[in-house]
VEXBA-525346 format. One record per residue (C-alpha): residue number from 1; x, y, z. Coordinates in nm, 2 decimals. Layout:
BEGIN
<node num="NUM" xx="X" yy="Y" zz="Z"/>
...
# end
This chain:
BEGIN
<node num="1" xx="4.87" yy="-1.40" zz="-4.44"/>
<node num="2" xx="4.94" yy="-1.66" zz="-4.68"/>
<node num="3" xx="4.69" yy="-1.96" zz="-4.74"/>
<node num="4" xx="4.75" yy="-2.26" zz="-4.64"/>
<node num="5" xx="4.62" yy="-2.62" zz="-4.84"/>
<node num="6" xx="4.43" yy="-2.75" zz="-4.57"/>
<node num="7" xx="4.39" yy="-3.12" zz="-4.47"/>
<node num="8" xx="3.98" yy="-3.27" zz="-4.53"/>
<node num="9" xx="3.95" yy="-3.24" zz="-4.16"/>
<node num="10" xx="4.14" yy="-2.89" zz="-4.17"/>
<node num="11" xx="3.92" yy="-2.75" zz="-4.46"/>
<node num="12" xx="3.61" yy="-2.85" zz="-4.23"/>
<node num="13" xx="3.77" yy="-2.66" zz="-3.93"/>
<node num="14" xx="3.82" yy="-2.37" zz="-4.14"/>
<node num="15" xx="3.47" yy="-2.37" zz="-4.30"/>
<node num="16" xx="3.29" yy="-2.38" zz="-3.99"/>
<node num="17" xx="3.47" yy="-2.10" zz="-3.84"/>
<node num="18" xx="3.52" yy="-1.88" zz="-4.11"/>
<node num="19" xx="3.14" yy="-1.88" zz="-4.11"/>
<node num="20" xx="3.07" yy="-1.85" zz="-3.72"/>
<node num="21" xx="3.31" yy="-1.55" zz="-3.75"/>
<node num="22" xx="3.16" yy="-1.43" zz="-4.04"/>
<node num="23" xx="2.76" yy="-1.47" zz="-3.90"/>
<node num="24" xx="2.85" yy="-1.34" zz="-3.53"/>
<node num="25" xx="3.14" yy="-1.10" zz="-3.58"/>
<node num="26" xx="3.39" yy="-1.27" zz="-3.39"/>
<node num="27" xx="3.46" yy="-1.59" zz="-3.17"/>
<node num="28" xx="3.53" yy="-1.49" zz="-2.78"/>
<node num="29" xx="3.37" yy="-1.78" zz="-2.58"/>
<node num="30" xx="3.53" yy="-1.68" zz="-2.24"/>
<node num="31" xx="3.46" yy="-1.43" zz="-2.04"/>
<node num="32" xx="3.78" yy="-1.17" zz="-1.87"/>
<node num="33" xx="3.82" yy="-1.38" zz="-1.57"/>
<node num="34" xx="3.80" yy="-1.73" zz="-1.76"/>
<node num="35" xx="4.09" yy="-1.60" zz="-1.98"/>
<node num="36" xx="4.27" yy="-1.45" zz="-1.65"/>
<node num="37" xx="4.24" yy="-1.77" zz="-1.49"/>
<node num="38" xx="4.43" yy="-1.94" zz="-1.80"/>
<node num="39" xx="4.67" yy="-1.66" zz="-1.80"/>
<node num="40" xx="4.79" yy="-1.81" zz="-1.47"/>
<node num="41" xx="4.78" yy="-2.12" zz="-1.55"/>
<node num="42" xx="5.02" yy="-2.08" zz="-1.79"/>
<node num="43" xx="5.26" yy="-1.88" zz="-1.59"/>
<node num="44" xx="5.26" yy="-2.16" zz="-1.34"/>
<node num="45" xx="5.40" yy="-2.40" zz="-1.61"/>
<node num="46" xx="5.59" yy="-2.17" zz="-1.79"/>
<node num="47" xx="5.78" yy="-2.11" zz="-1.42"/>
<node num="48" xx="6.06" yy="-1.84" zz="-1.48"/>
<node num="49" xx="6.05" yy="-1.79" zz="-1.87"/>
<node num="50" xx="6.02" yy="-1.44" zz="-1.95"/>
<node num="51" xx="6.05" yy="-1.29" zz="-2.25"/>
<node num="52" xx="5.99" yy="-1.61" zz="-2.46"/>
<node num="53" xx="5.88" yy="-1.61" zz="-2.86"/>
<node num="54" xx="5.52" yy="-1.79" zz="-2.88"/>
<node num="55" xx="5.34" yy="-1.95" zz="-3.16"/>
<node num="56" xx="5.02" yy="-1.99" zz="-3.02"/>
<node num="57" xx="4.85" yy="-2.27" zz="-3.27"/>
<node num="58" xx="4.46" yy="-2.17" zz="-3.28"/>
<node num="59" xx="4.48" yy="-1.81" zz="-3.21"/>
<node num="60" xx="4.11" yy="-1.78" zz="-3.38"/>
<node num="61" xx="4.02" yy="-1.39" zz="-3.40"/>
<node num="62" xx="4.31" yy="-1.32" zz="-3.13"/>
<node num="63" xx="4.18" yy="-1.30" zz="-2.77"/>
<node num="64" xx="4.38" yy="-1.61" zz="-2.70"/>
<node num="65" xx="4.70" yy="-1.41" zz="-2.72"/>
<node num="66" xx="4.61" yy="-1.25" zz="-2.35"/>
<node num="67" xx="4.71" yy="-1.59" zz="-2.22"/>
<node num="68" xx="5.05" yy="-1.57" zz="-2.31"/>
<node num="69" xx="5.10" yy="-1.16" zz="-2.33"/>
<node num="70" xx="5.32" yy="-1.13" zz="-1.97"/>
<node num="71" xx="5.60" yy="-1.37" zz="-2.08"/>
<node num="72" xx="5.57" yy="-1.30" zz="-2.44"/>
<node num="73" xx="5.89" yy="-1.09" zz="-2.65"/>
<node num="74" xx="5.77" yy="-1.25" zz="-3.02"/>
<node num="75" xx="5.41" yy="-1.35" zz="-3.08"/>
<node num="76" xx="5.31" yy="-1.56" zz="-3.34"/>
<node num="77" xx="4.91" yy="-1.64" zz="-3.39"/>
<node num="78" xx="4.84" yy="-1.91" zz="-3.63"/>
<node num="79" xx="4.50" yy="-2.03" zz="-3.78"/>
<node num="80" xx="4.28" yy="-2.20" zz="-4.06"/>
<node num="81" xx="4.00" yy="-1.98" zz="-4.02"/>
<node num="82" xx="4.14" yy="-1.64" zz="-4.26"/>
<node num="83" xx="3.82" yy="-1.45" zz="-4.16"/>
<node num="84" xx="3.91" yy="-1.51" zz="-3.81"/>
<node num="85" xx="4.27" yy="-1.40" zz="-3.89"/>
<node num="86" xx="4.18" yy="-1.09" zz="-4.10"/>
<node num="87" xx="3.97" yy="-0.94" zz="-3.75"/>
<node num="88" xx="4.28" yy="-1.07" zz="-3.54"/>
<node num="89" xx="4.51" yy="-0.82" zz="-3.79"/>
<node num="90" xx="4.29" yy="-0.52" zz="-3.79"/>
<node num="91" xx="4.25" yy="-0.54" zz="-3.37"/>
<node num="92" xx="4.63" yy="-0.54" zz="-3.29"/>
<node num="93" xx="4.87" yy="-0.57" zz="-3.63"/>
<node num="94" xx="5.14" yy="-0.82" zz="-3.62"/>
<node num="95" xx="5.26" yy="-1.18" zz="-3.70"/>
<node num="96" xx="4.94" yy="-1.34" zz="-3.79"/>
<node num="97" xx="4.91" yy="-1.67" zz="-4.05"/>
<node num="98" xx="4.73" yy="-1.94" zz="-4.18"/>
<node num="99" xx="4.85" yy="-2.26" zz="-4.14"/>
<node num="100" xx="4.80" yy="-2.61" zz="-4.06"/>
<node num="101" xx="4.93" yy="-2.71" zz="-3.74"/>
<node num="102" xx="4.99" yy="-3.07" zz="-3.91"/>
<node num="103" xx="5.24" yy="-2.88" zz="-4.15"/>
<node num="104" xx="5.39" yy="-2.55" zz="-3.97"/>
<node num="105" xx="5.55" yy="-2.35" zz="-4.18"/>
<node num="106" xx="5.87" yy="-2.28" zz="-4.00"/>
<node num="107" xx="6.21" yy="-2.41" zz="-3.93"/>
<node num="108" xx="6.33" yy="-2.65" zz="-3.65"/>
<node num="109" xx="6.43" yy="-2.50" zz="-3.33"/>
<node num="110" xx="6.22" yy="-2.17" zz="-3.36"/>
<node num="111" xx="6.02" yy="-2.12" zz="-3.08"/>
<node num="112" xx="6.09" yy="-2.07" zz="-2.69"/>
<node num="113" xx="5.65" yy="-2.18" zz="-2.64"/>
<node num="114" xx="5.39" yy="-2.37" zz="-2.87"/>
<node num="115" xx="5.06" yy="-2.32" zz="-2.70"/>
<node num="116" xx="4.75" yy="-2.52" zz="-2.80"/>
<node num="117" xx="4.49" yy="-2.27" zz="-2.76"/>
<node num="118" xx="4.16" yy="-2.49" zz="-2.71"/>
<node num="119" xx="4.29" yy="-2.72" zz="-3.02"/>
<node num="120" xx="4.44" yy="-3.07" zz="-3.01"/>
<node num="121" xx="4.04" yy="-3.20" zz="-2.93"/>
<node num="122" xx="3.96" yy="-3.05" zz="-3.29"/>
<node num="123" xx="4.25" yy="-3.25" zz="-3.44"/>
<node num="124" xx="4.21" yy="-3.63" zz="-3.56"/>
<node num="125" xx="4.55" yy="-3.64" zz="-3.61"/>
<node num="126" xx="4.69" yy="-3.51" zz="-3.22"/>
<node num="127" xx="5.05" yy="-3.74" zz="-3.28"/>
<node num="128" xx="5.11" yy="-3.49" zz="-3.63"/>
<node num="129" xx="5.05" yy="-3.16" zz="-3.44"/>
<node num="130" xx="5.25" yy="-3.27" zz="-3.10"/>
<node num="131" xx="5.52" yy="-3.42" zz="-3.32"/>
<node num="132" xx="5.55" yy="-3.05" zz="-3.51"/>
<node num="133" xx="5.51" yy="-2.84" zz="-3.22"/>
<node num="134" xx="5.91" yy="-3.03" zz="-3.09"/>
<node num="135" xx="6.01" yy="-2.99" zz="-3.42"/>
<node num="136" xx="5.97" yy="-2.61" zz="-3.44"/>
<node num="137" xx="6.05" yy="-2.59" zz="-3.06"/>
<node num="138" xx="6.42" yy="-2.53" zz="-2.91"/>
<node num="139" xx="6.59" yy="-2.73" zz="-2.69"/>
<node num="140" xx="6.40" yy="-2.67" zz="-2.37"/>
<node num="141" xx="6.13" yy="-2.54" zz="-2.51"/>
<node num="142" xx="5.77" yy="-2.53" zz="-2.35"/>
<node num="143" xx="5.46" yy="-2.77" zz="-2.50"/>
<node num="144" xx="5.15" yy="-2.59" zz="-2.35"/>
<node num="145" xx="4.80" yy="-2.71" zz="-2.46"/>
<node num="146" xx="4.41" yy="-2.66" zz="-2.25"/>
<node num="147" xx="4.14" yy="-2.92" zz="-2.37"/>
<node num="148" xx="3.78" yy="-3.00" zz="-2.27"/>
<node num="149" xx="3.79" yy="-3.27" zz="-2.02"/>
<node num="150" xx="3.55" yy="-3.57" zz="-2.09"/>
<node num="151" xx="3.56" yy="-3.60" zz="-1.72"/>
<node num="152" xx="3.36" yy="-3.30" zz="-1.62"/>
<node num="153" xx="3.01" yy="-3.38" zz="-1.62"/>
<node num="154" xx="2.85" yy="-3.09" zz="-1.87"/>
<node num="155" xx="3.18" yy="-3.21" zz="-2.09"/>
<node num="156" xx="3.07" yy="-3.55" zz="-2.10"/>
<node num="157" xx="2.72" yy="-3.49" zz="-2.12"/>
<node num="158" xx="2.68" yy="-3.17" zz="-2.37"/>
<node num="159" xx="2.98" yy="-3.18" zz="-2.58"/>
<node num="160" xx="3.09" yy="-3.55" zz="-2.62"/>
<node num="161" xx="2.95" yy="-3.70" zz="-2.97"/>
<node num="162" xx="2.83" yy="-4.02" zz="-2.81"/>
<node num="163" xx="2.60" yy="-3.91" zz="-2.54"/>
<node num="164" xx="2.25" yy="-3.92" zz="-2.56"/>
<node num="165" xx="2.21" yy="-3.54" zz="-2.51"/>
<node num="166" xx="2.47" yy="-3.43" zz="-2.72"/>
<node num="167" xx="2.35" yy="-3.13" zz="-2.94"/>
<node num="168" xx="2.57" yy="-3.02" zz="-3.27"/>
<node num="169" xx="2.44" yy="-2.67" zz="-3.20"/>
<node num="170" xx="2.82" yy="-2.47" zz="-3.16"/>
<node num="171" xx="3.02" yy="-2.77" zz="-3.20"/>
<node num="172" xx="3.23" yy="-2.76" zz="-3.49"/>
<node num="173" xx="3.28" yy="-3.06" zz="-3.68"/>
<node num="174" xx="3.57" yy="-3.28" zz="-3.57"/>
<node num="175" xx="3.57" yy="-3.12" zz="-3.18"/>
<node num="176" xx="3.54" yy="-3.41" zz="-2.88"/>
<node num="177" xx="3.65" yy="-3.35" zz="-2.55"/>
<node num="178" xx="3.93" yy="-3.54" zz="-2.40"/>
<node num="179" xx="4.05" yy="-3.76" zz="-2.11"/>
<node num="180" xx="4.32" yy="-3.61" zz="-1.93"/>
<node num="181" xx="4.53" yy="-3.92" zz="-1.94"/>
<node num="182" xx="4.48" yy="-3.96" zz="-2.31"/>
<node num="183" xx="4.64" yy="-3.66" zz="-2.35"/>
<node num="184" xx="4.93" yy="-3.72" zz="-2.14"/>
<node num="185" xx="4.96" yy="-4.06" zz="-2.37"/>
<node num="186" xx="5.00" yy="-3.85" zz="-2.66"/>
<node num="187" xx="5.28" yy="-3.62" zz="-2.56"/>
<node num="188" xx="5.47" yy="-3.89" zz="-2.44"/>
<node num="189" xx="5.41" yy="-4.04" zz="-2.81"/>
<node num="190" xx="5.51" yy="-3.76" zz="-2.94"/>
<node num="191" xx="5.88" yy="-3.75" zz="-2.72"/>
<node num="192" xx="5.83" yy="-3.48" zz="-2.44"/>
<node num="193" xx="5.96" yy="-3.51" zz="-2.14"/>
<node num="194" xx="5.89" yy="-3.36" zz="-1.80"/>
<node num="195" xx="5.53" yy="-3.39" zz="-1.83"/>
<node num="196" xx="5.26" yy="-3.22" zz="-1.61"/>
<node num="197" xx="4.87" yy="-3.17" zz="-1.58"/>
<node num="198" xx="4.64" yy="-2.98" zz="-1.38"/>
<node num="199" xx="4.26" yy="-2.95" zz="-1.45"/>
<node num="200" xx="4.09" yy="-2.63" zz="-1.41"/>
<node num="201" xx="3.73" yy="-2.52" zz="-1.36"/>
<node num="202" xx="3.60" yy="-2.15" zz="-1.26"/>
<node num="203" xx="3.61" yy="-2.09" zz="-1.66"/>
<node num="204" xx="3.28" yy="-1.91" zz="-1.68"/>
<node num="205" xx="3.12" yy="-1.87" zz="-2.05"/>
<node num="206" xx="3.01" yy="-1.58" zz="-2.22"/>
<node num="207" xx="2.71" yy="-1.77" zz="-2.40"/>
<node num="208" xx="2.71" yy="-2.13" zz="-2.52"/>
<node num="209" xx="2.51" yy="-2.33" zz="-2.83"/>
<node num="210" xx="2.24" yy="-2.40" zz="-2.83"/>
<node num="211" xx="2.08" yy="-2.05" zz="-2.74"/>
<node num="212" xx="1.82" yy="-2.27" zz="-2.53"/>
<node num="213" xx="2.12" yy="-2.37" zz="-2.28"/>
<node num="214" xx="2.20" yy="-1.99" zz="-2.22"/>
<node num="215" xx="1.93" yy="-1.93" zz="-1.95"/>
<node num="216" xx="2.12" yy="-2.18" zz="-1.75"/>
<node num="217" xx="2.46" yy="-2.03" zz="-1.80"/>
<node num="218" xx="2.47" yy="-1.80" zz="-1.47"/>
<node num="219" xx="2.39" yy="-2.13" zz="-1.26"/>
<node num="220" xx="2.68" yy="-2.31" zz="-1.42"/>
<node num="221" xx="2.92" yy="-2.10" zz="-1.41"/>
<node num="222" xx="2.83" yy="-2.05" zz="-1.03"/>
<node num="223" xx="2.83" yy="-2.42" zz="-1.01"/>
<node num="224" xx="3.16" yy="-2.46" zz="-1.22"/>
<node num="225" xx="3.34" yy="-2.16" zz="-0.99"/>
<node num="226" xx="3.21" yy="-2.44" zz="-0.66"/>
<node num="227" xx="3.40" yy="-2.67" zz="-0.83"/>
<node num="228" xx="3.71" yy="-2.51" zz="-0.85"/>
<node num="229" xx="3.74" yy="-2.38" zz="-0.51"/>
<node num="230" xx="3.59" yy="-2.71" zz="-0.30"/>
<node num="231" xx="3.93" yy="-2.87" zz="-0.53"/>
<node num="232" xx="3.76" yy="-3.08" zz="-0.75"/>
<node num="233" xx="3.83" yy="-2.88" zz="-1.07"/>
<node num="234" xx="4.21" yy="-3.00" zz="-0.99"/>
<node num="235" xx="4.14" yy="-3.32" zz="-1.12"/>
<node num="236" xx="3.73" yy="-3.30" zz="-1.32"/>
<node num="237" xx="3.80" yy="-2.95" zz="-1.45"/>
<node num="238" xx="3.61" yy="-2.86" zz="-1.72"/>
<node num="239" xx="3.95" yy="-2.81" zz="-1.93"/>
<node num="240" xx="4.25" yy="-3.01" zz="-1.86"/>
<node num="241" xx="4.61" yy="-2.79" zz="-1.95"/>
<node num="242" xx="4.85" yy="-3.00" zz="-2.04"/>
<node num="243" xx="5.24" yy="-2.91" zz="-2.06"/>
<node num="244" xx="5.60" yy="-3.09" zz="-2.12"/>
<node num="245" xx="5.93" yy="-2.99" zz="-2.24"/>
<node num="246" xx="6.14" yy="-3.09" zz="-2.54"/>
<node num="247" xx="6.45" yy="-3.23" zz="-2.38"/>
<node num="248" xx="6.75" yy="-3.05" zz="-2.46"/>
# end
């Protein structure tokens, strides 16, 4: 697992959860069905690839990869955070590296997938990291990306930096949830084609910063799972998954 020379914004990134990693002993915020329910949404965009080679950019300490598994010949996790890595590579051994998703370290035309895992809202540079990911991707290769939506209300409220009850408690340092339309903007930018969005809700949380907000967690993720199934999670989700393809 070579190290990579991080940007200022990347060495923050790293930093933060190198030592969240380090303090807690790993970095799982979903629970099973959360990652189940991402699992499908991916195999709903991915349609009928099967045995496809992944880079999945943010793999953290490597529960991400679940997402992915069922249509997944070649894995490749990459991160900044090396503690993160190091735990990844001693739960399941394979390709597992450091890197920059500004500056991937592989040739054009390598990759059938490149999955954002919970990333692009940590980058301030989103055009750099869209603009690799087609680079490294083959012709008719898959862009797959899930974000924090700004328009879900505990989004907006909680996470987003402006907000009056924002709290810096478990947010690392460059992290802002997004509008969904922002982030279509961005992979158009960045030259994909086909492009397609769904938000999703009934993403329930294993425990959330700060600690105080935890004794509310049950009711919303009872709340959130409401809002999936009465249809509004479609379109206020509290994540917004983003896909496209790189035209062949």
């Amino acid at each position: 697992m070579p190290e990579a020379a991080p940007s200022t914004a990347a060495a923050r990134e790293a930093r933060h959860f190198d030592r969240l990693v380090a303090t807690t002993g790993d970095f799982d915020p979903f629970t099973d069905r959360a990652w189940a329910t991402l699992a499908l949404r991916f195999a709903a965009a991915a349609g009928t690839r099967a045995g496809a080679s992944v880079l999945d950019v943010g793999c953290g300490t490597g529960h991400s990869r679940r997402v992915y598994a069922a249509r997944t010949a070649r894995y490749c996790g990459i991160d900044l955070s090396l503690v993160s890595l190091r735990l990844a590579q001693r739960r399941q051994p394979g390709e597992w590296l450091q890197a920059d998703a500004g500056r991937l370290p592989f040739a054009a035309d390598s990759f059938d997938v490149v999955a954002f895992s919970s990333v692009l809202h940590h980058l301030p540079d989103r055009g750099l990291a869209l603009g690799e990911a087609r680079r490294v991707l083959r012709p008719g290769g898959l862009v797959f990306a899930f974000d924090p939506n700004l328009l879900h209300p505990a989004m907006m409220l909680f996470r987003h930096p402006r907000s009056p009850l924002y709290r810096p408690e478990g947010v690392s340092p460059d992290e802002k949830p997004l509008l969904p339309a922002a982030l279509r903007r961005d992979f158009r930018a960045a030259g994909f084609t086909a492009i397609g969005q769904r938000c999703t809700s009934d993403l329930p949380y294993r425990a959330v910063a700060p600690r105080g907000l935890n004794a509310l967690l049950g009711l919303y993720n009872r709340v959130d799972w409401s809002w999936e199934k009465v249809g509004l999670g479609r379109y206020f989700g509290a994540f917004a998954i983003t896909w496209a393809t790189k035209a062949g």
